[in-house]
C-alpha positions in Angstrom: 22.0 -18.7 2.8 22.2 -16.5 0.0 19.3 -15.1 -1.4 18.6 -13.9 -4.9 18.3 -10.3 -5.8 15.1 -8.5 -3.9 13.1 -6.2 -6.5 10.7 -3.6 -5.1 7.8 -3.7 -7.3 5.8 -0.4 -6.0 2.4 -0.3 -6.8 1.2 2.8 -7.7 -1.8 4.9 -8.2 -5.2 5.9 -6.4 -8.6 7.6 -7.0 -7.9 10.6 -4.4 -11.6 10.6 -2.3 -10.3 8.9 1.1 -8.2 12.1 2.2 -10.2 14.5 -0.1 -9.9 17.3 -0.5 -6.2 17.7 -0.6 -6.0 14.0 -2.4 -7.3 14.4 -6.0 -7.7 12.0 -8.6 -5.0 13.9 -10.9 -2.7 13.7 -7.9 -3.9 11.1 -5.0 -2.2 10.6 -1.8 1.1 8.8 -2.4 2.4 11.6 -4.3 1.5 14.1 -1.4 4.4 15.0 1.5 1.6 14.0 4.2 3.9 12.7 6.9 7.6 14.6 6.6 9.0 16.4 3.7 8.6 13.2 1.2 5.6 12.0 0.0 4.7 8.7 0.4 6.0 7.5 -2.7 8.7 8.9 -2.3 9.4 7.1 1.1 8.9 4.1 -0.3 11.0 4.2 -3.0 13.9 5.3 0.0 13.0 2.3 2.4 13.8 0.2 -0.5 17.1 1.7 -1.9 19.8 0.1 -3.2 21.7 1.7 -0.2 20.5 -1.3 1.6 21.3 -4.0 -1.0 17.9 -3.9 -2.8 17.9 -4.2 -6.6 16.2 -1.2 -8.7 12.8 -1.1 -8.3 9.8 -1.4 -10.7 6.9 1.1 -10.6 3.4 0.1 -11.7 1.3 3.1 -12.6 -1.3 4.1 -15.2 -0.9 6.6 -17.7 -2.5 9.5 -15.5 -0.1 9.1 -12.8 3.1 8.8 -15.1 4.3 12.4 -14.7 4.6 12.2 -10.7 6.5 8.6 -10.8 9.2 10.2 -13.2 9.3 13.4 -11.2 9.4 11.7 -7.6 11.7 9.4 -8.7 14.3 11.4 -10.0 17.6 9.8 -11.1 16.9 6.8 -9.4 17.5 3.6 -11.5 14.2 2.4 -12.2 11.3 0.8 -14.6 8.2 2.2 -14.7 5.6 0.0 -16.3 2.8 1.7 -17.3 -0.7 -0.3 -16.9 -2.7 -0.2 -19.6 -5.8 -0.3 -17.5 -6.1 -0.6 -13.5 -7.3 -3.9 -13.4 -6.9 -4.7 -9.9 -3.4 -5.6 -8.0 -3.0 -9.1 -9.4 -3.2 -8.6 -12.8 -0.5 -5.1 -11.8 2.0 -7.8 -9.7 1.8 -9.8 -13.1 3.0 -7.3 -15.6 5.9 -6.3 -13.0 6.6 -10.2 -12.5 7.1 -10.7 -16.4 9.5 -7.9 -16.2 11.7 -10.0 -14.0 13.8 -13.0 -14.1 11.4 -15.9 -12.2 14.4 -16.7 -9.9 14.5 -13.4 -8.5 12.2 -12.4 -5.6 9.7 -9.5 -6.3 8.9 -7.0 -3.0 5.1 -6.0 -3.8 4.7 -2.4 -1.5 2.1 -0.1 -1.9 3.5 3.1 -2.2 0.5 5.0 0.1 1.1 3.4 3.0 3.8 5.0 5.8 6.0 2.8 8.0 7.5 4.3 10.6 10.4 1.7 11.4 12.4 1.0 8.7 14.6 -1.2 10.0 12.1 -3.5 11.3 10.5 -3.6 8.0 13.8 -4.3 6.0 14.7 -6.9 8.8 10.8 -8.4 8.0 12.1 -8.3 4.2 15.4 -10.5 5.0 13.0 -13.0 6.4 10.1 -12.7 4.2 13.0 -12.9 1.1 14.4 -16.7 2.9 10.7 -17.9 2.7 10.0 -17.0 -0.9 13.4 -18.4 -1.8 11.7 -21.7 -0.2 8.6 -21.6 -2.4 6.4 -19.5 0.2 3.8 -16.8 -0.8 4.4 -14.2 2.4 2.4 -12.1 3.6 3.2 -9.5 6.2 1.5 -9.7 9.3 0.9 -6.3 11.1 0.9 -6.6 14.6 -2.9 -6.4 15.4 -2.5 -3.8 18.3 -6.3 -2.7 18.2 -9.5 -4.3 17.0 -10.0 -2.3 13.7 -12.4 -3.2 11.3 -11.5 -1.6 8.2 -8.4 -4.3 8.1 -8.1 -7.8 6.5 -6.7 -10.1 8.8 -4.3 -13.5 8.4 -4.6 -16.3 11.1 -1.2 -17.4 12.0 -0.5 -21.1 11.9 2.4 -23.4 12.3 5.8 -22.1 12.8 8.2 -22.0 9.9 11.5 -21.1 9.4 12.9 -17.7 9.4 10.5 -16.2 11.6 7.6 -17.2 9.7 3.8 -18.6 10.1 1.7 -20.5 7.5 -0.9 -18.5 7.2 -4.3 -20.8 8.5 -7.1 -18.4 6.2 -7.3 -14.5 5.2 -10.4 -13.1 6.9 -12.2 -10.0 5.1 -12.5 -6.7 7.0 -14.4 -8.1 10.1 -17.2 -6.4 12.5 -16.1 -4.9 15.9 -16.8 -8.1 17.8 -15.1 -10.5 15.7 -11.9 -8.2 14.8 -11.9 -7.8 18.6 -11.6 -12.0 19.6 -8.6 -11.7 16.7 -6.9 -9.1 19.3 -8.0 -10.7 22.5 -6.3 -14.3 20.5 -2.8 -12.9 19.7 -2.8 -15.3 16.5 -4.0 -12.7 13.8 -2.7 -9.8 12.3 -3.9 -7.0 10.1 -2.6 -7.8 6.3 -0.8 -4.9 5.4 -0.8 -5.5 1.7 2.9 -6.4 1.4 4.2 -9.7 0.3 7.3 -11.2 -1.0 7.6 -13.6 -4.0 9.7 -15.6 -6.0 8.8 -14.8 -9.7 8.6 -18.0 -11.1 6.6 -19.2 -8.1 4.0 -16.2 -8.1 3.3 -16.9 -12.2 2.7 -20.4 -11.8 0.2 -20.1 -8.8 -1.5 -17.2 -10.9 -1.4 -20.1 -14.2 -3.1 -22.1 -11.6 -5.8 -20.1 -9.7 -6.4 -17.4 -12.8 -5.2 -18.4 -15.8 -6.9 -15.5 -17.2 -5.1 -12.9 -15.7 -1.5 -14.2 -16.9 -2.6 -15.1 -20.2 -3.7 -11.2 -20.8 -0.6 -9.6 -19.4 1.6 -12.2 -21.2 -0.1 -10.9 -24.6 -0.2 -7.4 -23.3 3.9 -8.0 -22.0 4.8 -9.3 -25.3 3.3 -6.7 -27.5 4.3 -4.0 -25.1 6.9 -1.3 -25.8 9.7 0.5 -24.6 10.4 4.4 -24.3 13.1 5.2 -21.9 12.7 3.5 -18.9 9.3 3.3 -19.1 7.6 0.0 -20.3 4.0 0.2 -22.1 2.2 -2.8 -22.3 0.0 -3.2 -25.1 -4.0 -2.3 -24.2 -5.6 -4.9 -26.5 -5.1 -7.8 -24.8 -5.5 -6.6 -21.2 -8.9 -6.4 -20.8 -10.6 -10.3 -21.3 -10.7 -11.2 -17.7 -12.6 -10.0 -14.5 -10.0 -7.7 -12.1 -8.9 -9.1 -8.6 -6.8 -8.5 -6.0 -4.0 -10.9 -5.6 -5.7 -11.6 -2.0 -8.6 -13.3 -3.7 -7.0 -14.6 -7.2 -3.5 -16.0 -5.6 -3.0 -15.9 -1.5 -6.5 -17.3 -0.5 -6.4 -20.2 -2.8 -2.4 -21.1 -3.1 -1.4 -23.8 -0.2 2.2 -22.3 0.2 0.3 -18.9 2.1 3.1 -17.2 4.8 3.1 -14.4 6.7 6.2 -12.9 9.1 4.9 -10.8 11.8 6.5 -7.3 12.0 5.4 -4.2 14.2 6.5 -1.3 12.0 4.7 1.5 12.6 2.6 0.8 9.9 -0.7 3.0 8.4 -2.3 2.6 5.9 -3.1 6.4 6.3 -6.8 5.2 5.1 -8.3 7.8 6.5 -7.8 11.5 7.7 -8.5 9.9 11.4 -5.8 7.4 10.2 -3.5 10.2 9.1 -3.8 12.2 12.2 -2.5 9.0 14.5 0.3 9.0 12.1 1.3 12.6 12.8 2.9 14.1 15.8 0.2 15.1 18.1 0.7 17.6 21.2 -0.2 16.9 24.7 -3.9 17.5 23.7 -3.9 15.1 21.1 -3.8 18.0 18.1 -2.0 18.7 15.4 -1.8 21.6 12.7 -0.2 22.0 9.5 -0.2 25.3 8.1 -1.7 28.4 10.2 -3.8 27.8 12.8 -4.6 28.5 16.1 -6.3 26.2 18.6 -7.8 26.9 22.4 -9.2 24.6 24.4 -9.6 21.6 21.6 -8.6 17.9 22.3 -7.8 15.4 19.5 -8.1 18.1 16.9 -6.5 18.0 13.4 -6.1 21.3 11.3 -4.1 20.7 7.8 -4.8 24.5 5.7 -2.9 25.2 2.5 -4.4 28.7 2.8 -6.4 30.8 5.3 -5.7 31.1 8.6 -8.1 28.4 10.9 -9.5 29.8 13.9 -10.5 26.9 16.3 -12.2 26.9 19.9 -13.6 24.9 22.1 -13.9 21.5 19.8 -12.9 17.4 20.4 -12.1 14.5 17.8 -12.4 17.1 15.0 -10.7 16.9 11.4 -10.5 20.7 9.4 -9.2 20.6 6.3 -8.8 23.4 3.8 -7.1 22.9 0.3 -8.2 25.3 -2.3 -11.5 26.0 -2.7 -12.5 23.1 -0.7 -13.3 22.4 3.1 -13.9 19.6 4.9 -15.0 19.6 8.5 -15.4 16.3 10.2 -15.4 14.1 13.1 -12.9 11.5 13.5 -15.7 9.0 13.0 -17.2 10.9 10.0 -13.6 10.8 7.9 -14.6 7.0 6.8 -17.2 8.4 4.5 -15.0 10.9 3.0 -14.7 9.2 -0.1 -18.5 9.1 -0.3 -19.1 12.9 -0.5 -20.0 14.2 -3.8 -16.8 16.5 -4.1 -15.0 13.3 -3.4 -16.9 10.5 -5.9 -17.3 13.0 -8.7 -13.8 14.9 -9.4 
């Protein structure tokens, strides 16, 4: 079967509290080299590279974040399409899908998230690609290998081709008991935030669930302008309709909902806990990036741009020191990083 072109649409942007300090609003986390020498953005843009038969890619990002897409990305053919507001990720997908012809099929990837297999993802792609030729809205399903409960989740359904599942319902972050029956069942998986669409299909299921959403980035598409290779869309139209994420405007509500399981290595690096299972640990469980020196600490992540850290004696510990700015937390604690006032008020 041959499949039309694949376009990476890489979404873009972020407020910078989870992993404050050293995420900032003017420069959140997937422009930072957290895992390896690249950022996350920059890894993204890699896994999806025309070296393996992807088309170029379209960036969504607002106006703040501009300056890092066009440095990260370098000389790599690509359209940047500038949001005129964040107004959630459906009304984002949108603006990228009018960019495109409707028979081609759109990649949606956030571009914060670090996936440690990319062959198993591209392999995912191939099948996820077949499906959305066929009509399907897919999902991917992230192999549900603990019962976490800052995850959305997909029950799987009856088999489809390619590899693929209908999905049965999307289930909001669950609590502990209920997210762990979805591992103990085998027939969920976390929802990674990645899906695969044909164009056309995509615009006409957002016609039918939100209408208001495509009518504003139509307006704010066809009034938009072009500098370079970035695309502006016009601001006066793009503000008439309440923001959503394409979860809850298109996938919960569309009967062609499909997922294709893949195990990855996926994070979504949510959370300095998050990050530190994402690193290379040692046989204690730590890790350090920058100068540091540990004795007699267990599950212990140090990450200084600065002085040197002195630590002794301490388990499931984060230490972070970026600037003028520490953060000492437990493992636990790093969920309400965001929440700190350093964080909610930059």
């Amino acid at each position: 079967m041959s499949l039309p072109p694949i376009h990476p649409v890489i979404l873009c942007g972020g407020s910078g509290t989870r992993l404050w300090p050293r995420s900032r609003a003017a420069k959140p986390k997937p422009f930072l080299p957290l895992i390896g020498e690249k950022t996350l953005f920059e890894a993204a843009v890699a896994r999806t590279s025309s070296e393996y038969g992807f088309a170029s890619p379209l960036v969504v990002t607002g106006a703040a974040h501009v300056e890092h897409v066009e440095a990260q990305l370098g000389k790599t053919d690509a359209t940047i399409v500038v949001e005129p507001a964040a107004r959630n990720t459906a009304a984002a997908i949108a603006l990228a899908a009018l960019r495109l012809d409707p028979a081609a099929i759109m990649l949606v990837c956030p571009s914060d998230h670090h996936i440690a297999d990319g062959e198993a993802f591209r392999a995912a792609v191939r099948n996820a690609a077949a499906l959305a030729a066929e009509g399907y809205l897919v999902s991917f399903g992230i192999e549900a290998k603990s019962p976490e409960t800052g995850f959305g989740y997909l029950e799987r359904g009856e088999s489809l081709a390619h590899g693929g599942f209908r999905v049965v319902r999307f289930i909001e972050k669950p609590v502990r008991a209920k997210a762990e029956e979805f591992v103990a069942a085998g027939t969920y998986a976390w929802n990674g935030g990645i899906f695969a669409f044909r164009v056309g299909t995509f615009l006409d299921e957002l016609a039918a669930h939100r209408p208001a959403i495509l009518d504003s980035a139509r307006a704010a598409d066809a009034a938009g302008s072009q500098q370079g290779r970035q695309f502006h869309p016009s601001a006066a139209a793009f503000d008439s309709f309440t923001p959503e994420s394409v979860d809850y405007a298109v996938m919960e509500n569309t009967r062609q909902a499909a997922m294709v399981p893949v195990d990855m290595g996926w994070s979504d690096i949510g959370s300095w806990d998050a990050l530190h299972l994402a690193l290379d640990r040692d046989a204690a469980g730590n890790t350090v990036q920058g100068e540091a020196e540990l004795v007699g600490c267990r599950n212990v992540l140090v990450t200084s741009h600065g002085p040197r850290v002195s630590v002794i004696g301490l388990e499931d510990v984060v230490i972070v020191i970026d600037g003028d700015e520490v953060l000492v937390t437990t493992h636990e604690g790093s969920q309400l990083v965001g929440k700190l006032h350093g964080a909610a008020n930059q």
